[in-house]
Every structure is written in C-alpha cells, then in structure tokens.
C-alpha positions in Angstrom: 101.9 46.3 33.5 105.9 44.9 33.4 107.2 42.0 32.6 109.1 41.8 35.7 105.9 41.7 37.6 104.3 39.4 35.0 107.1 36.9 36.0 106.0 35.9 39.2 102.9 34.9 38.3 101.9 31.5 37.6 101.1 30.2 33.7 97.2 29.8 35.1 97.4 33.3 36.0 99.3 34.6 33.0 96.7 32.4 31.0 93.0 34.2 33.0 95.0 37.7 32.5 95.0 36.9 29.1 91.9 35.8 28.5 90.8 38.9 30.7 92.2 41.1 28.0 91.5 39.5 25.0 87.8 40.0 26.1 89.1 43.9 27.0 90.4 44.2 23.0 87.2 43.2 22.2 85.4 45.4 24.1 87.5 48.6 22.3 87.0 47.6 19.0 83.4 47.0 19.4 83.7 51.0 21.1 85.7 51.9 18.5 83.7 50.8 15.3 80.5 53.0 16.7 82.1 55.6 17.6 82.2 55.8 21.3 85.4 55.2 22.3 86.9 58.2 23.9 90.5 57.1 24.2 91.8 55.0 21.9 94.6 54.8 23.5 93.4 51.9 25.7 93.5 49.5 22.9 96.3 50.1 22.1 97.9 49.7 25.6 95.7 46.4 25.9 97.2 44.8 22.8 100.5 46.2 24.2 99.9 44.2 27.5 98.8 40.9 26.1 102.1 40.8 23.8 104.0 40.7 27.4 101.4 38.2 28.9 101.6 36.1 25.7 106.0 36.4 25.6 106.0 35.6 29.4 103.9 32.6 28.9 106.1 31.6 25.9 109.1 31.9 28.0 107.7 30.1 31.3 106.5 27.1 28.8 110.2 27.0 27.2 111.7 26.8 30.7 110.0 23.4 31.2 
C-alpha cells in the first residue's frame, strides 16, 4: 500500500481502511501469542500500513 494511492481516497475510506486493519493487527497478535502465526511479517507490514492511513488522514484533516 502507498501513500500516493492512499491520497485519493476519501477520509471515510481512509477511516473503514483503518479500522479494517486495526482489526487485522489484532488478528496477528492473537496468531502470534499461540503460536500459529507463520509469517510474522504480516504484522509488521499491517502496523506499517496503518501509520500511512493514520499520516494521510492527519494530513487530509490539516488541509481543512
């Protein structure tokens, strides 16, 4: 996921995709505590992806 293409989206978007992954983070950490998560990797990318949904929403609010 980019920035760029984060950009065009509208803050009610940016605001579902980040509920979307917030639910996602949960989801690995409940994998990763018993054991079953067999990449971890994805977390990490997912808590990579909703820093650029939660800075694009911060800069779409400031621009108002």
């Amino acid at each position: 996921m980019k920035a760029k293409d984060l950009r065009i989206k509208t803050i009610e978007e940016l605001k579902k995709l980040e509920n979307d992954l917030r639910k996602k983070i949960q989801e690995y950490l409940i994998l990763k505590k018993i054991k079953k998560l067999d990449k971890p990797h994805f977390l990490r990318q997912a808590k990579k992806d909703l820093a650029r949904v939660l800075t694009v929403i911060n800069e779409k609010l400031k621009q108002k």
